[in-house]
C-alpha positions in Angstrom: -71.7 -86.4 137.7 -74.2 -86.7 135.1 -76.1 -83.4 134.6 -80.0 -84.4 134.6 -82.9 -81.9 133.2 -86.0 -80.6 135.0 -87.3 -83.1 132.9 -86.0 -86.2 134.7 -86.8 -84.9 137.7 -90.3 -83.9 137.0 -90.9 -87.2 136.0 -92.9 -90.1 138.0 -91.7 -93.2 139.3 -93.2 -94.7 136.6 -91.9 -92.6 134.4 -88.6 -93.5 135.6 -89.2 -97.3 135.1 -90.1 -96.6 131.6 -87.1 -94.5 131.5 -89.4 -91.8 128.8 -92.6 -89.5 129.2 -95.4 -88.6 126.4 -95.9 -85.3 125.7 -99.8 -84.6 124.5 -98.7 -81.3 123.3 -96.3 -82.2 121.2 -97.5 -85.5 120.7 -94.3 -86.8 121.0 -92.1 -89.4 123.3 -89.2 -88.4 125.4 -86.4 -89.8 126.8 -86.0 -88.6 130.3 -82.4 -89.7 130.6 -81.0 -87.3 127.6 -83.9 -85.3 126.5 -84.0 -87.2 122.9 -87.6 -86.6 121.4 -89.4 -89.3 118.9 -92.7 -87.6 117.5 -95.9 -89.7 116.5 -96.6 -90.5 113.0 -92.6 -90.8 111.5 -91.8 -94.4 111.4 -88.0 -94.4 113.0 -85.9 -96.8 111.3 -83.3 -99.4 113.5 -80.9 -102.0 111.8 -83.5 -103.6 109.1 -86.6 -102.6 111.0 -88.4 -99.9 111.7 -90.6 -98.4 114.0 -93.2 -96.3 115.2 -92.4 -93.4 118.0 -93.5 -95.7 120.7 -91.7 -98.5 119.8 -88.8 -96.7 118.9 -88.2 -95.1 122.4 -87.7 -98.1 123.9 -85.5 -99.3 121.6 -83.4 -95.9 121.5 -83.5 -96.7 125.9 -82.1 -99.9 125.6 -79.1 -98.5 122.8 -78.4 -95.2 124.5 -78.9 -96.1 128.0 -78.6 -100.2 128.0 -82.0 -99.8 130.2 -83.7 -97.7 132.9 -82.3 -100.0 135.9 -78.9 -99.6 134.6 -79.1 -95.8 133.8 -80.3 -95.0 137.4 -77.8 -97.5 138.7 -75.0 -95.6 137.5 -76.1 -92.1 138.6 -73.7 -90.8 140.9 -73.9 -91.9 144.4 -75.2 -88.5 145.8 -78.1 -89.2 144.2 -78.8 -92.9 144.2 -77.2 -93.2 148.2 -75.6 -96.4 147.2 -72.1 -97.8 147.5 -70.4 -99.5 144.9 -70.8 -103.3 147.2 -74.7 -102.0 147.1 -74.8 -101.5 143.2 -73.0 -104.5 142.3 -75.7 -106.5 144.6 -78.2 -104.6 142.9 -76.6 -105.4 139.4 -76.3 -109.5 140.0 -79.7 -109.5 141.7 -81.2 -107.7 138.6 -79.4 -110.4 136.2 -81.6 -113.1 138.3 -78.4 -114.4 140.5 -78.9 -116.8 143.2 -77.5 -116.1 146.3 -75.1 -118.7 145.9 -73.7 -117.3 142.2 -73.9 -113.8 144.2 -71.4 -115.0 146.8 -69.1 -116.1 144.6 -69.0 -113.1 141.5 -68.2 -111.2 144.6 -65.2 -113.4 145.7 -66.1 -113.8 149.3 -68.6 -113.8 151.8 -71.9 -116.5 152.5 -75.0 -117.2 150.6 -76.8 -116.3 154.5 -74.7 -112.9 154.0 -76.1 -112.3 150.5 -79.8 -113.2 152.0 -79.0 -110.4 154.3 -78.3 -108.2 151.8 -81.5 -109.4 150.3 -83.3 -108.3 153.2 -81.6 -104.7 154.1 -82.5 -103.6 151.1 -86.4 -104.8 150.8 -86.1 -103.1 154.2 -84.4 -99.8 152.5 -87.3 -99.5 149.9 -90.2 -99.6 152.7 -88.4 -96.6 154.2 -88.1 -95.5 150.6 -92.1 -95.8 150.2 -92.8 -93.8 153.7 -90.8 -91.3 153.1 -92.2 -91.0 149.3 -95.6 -90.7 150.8 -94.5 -88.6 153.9 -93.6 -86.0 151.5 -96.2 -86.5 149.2 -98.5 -85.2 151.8 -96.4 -82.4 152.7 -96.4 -80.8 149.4 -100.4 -80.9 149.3 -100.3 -79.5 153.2 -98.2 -76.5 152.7 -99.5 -74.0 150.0 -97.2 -73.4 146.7 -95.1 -70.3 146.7 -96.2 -67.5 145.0 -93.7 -64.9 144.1 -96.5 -62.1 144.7 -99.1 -60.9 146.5 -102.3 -60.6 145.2 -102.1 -56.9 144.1 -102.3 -54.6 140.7 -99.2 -55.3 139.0 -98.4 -52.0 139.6 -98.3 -52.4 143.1 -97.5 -55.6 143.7 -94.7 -56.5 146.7 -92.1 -59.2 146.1 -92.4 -61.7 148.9 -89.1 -61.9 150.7 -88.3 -65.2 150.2 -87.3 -63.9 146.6 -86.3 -60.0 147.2 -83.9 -59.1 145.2 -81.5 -56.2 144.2 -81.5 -55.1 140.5 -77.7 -55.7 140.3 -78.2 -59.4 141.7 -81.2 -59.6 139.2 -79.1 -58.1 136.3 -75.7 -60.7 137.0 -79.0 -63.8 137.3 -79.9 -62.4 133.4 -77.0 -62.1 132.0 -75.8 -65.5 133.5 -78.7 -67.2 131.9 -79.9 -64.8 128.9 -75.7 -65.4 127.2 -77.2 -64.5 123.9 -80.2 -61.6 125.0 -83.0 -61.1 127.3 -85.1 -62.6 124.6 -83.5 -66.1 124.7 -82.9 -68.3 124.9 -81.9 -69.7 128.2 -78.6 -71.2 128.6 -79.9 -73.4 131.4 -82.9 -73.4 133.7 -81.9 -73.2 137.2 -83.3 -75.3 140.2 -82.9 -72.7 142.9 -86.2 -70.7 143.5 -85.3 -67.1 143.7 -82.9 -67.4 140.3 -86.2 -68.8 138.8 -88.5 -66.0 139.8 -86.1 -63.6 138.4 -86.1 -65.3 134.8 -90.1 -65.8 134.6 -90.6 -62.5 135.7 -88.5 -61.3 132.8 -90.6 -63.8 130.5 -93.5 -62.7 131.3 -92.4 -59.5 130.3 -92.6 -60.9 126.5 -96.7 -61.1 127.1 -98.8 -59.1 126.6 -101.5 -58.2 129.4 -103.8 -57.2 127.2 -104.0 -60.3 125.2 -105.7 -63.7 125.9 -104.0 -66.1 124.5 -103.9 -69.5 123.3 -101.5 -72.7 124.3 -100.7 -73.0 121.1 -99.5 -69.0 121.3 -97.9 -69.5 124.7 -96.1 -72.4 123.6 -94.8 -70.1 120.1 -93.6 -67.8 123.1 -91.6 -70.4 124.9 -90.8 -73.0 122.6 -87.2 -70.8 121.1 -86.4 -69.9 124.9 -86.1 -73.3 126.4 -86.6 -76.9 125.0 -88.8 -78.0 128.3 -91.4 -75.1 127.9 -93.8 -77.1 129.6 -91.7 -76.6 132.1 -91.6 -72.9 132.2 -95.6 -72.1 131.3 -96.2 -74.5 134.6 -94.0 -72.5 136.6 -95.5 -69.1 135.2 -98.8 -70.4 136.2 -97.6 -71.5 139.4 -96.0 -68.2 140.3 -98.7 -65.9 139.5 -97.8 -64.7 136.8 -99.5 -66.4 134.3 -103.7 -67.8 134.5 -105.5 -69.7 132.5 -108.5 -71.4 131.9 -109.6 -74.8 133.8 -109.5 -76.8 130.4 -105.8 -74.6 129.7 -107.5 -73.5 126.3 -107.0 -69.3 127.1 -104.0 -67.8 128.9 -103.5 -64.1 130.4 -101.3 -62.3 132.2 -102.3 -62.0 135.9 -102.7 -58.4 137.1 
């Protein structure tokens, strides 16, 4: 199965039909599907022309990946839910079959049969849409997860959703930190408490008597892991990290 990034996953459902995001940061485009980055102002060449960065994404989509639809299309069915019957429909319907050319690519069946196909799956994607917007509005119901209370940092009590024992902590480290505790990761993990163990030994690179700048906090992140975005949101996000409203001063919460 194809190993995707918190990048692709992160992204919107527009992002995915585009199949890249923009980061302002950087101010660079990337390719959600295999984490290739095109920076503005270089001009990207391509056969006999060339391109600038936004241009040039989409063509690097359409040679790396053929296109969004057929990226996604291929994903393994764990994560796309379809059969192979359902993909192939998907694939001739895309190509702008008729029902009748449908029927008979496949080798058997009924245009009526290929009309209801048609119809179970415009019925699939308004299921699709609820539950999108069912869980929408549960993640701005239940409060994030913080990893601490609201205490002095020398106090503070690990919730117990992410206790922890220092041997567990130390074999999560050295799993991720192969080459040192000061980076970089190997791999970011998606489950929660693994997570919490590697911010809070990131944080431990800040100082809390500094403020400090994004342009600082990324120089602190950027050698660790390529998506440090990702990992300055989640030190926010867990306490660990505040910042200013407008995100031009960072500190160290205590």
């Amino acid at each position: 199965m194809v190993d995707l990034s918190d990048l692709f996953w992160q992204a919107s459902l527009e992002d995915f039909k585009r199949g890249y995001v923009y980061r302002s940061e950087t101010d660079e485009f990337v390719c959600i599907f295999c984490g290739q980055s095109f920076e503005n102002g270089i001009i990207y060449p391509e056969g006999n022309k060339f391109y600038e960065a936004k241009k040039y994404i989409k063509v690097h989509i359409g040679l790396a990946h053929s296109s969004p639809f057929h990226f996604l299309l291929g994903l393994d069915k764990k994560l796309t839910g379809l059969t192979d019957h359902q993909k192939n429909l998907l694939e001739l319907f895309y190509d702008g079959c008729s029902d009748n050319d449908v029927a008979k690519a496949l080798g058997g069946g009924s245009t009526s049969t290929i009309r209801n196909h048609r119809f179970t799956l415009r019925e699939r994607q308004k299921q699709a849409k609820v539950f999108l917007a069912l869980m929408e509005l549960l993640n701005e119901q239940v409060p994030k997860k913080q990893a601490f209370v609201d205490m002095p940092r020398s106090s503070r009590i690990m919730d117990d959703r992410f206790a922890i024992t220092q041997e567990e902590n130390g074999k999560i480290l050295s799993a991720y930190f192969t080459q040192g505790l000061n980076g970089p990761l190997a791999s970011f993990p998606l489950k929660e408490k693994k997570r919490v163990a590697i911010l809070r030994q990131l944080i431990s690179q800040f100082s809390a008597s500094k403020t400090y700048t994004e342009k600082e906090v990324t120089a602190l992140l950027k050698p660790i892991y390529p998506d440090y975005a990702l990992i300055r949101r989640l030190l926010i996000e867990y306490g660990f990290l505040d910042r200013t409203q407008d995100g031009s001063a960072y500190w160290v919460k205590l």
